[in-house]
C-alpha positions as CSV (number, residue, x, y, z in Angstrom):
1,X,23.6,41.9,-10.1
2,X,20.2,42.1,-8.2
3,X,18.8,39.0,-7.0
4,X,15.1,39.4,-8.5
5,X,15.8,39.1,-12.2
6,X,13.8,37.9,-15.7
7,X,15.4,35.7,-17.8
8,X,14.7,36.9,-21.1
9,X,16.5,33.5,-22.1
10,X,14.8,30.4,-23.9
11,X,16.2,27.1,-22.9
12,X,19.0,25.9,-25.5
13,X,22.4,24.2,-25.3
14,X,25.5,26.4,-25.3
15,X,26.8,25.1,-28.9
16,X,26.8,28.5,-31.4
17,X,27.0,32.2,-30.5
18,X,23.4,32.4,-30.5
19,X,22.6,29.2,-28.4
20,X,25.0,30.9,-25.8
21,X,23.1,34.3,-26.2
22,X,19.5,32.4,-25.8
23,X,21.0,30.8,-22.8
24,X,22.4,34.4,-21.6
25,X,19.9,37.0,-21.7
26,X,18.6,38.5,-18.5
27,X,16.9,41.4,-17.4
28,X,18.1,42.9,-13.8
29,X,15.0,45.3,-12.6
30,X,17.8,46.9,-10.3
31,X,21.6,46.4,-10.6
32,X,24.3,48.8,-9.9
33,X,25.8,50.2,-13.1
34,X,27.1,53.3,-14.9
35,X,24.8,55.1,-16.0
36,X,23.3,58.9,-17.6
37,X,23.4,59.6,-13.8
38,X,26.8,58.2,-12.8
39,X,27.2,54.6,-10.9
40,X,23.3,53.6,-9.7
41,X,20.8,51.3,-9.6
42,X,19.4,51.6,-12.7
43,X,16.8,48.1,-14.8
44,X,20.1,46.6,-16.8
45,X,20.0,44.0,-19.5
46,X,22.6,41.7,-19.2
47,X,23.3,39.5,-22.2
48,X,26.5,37.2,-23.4
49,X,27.4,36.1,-27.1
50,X,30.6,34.3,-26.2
51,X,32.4,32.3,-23.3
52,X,36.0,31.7,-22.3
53,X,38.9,33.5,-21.6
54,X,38.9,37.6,-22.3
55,X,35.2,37.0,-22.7
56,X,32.5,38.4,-20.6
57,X,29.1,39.8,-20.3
58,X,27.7,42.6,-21.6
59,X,25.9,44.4,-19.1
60,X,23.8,48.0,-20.1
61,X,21.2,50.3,-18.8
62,X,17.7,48.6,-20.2
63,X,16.4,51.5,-21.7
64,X,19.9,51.4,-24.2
65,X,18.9,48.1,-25.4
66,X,17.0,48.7,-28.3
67,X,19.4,51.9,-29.6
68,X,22.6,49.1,-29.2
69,X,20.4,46.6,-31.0
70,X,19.5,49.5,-33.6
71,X,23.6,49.9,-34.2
72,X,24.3,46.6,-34.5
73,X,21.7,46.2,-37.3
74,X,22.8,49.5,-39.2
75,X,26.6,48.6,-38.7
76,X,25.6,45.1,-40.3
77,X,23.8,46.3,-43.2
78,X,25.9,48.8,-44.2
79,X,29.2,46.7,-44.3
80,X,30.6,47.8,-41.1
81,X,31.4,51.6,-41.9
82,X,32.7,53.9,-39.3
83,X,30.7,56.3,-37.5
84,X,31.9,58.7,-35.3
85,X,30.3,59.1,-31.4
86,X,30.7,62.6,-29.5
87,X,29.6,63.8,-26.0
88,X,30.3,63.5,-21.8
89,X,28.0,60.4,-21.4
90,X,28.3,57.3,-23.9
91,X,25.4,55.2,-24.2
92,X,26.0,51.3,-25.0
93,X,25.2,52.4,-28.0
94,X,27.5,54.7,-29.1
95,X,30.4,52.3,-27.2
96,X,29.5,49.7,-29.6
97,X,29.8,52.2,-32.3
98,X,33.3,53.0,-31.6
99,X,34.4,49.6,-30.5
100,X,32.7,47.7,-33.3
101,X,34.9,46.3,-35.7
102,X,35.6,42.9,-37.8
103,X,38.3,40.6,-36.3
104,X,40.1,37.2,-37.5
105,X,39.4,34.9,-34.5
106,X,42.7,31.7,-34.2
107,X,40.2,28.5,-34.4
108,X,43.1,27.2,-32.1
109,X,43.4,30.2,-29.4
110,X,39.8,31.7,-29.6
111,X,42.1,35.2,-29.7
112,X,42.6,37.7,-32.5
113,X,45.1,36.2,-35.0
114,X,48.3,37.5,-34.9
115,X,48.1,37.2,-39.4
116,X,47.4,41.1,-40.7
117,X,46.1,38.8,-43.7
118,X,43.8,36.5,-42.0
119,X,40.1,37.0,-43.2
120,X,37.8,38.5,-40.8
121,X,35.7,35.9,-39.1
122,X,33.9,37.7,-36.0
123,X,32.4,41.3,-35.5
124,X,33.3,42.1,-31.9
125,X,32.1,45.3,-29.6
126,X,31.7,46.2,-26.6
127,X,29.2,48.2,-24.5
128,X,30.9,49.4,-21.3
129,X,33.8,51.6,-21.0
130,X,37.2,50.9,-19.0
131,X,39.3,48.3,-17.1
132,X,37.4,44.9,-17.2
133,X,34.8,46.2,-20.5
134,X,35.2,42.8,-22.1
135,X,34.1,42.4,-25.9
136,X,31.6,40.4,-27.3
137,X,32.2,38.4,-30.1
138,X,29.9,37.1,-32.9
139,X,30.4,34.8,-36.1
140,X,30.2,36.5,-39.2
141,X,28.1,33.2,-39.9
142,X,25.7,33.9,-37.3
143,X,25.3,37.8,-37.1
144,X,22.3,38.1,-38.9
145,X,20.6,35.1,-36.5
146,X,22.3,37.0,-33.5
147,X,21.3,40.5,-34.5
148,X,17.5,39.4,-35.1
149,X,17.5,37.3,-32.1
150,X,18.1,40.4,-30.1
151,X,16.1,42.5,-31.8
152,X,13.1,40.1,-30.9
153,X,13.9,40.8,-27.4
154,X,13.9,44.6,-27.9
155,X,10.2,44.8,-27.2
156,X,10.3,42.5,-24.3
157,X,12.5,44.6,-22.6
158,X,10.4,47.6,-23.2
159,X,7.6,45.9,-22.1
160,X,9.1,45.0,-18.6
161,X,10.4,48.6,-18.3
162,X,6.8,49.9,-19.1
163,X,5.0,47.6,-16.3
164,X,7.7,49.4,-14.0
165,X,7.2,53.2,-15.0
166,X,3.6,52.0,-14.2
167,X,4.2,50.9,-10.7
């Protein structure tokens, strides 16, 4: 990612899913990623709701943030039903869409459970597309915290990406 970045982060320790997001939100003014126009430099938002192994960030054109944020709400508050994403180009949005789903997390192995009866205990998404597009993982425990902490950053963002349309 670009050197000249805004951390959009507020200074926390990394205990719960949204300590390590508050500790792991940045804004990238330029950063090479996929985007609408194919691989460019493009203002990303880079955040991370999990650590360890299989983990990673999740790393999306800025001007997606607030439609991902948007589906990560509705998905919530409607109990996680399925809705289905068409067209060339996928916004993070409509990634997360498709990739969202409820998982049982092992306490022991941080990894899906291998039990088909286990309860689900984490929604988990992702944003990018591809080899390496590693999924984000909250608490069921947490979401709503998670979900509004992000969405209180939704107006930061466009607030940075209005200051650069302006020059």
């Amino acid at each position: 990612m670009a050197k000249n970045t805004l951390n959009l982060a507020d200074a926390t320790e990394r205990m719960t899913c949204l300590q390590t997001l508050r500790n792991n939100i940045e804004f990238f003014p330029e950063a090479e990623i996929d985007g609408p126009d194919g691989k460019a430099e493009y203002p990303v938002v880079s955040f991370t709701t999990n650590k360890g192994k299989g983990s990673g960030a999740q790393k999306l054109v800025a001007n997606e943030f607030g439609p991902l944020v948007a589906v990560l709400r509705e998905k919530l508050d409607s109990n996680f039903e399925e809705v289905e994403a068409t067209g060339e180009y996928r916004t993070a949005a409509q990634i997360a869409e498709d990739t969202l789903c409820l998982v049982a997390i092992d306490p022991e192995t941080d990894k899906p459970s291998d039990d088909d009866d286990a309860e689900p205990t984490h929604i988990q998404f992702r944003v990018r597309e591809g080899k390496g597009a590693k999924p984000a993982r909250i608490p069921l425990a947490e979401a709503e915290d998670v979900i509004a902490y992000l969405e209180s950053r939704v107006a930061k963002v466009g607030a940075v990406l209005a200051e650069m349309a302006d020059g």
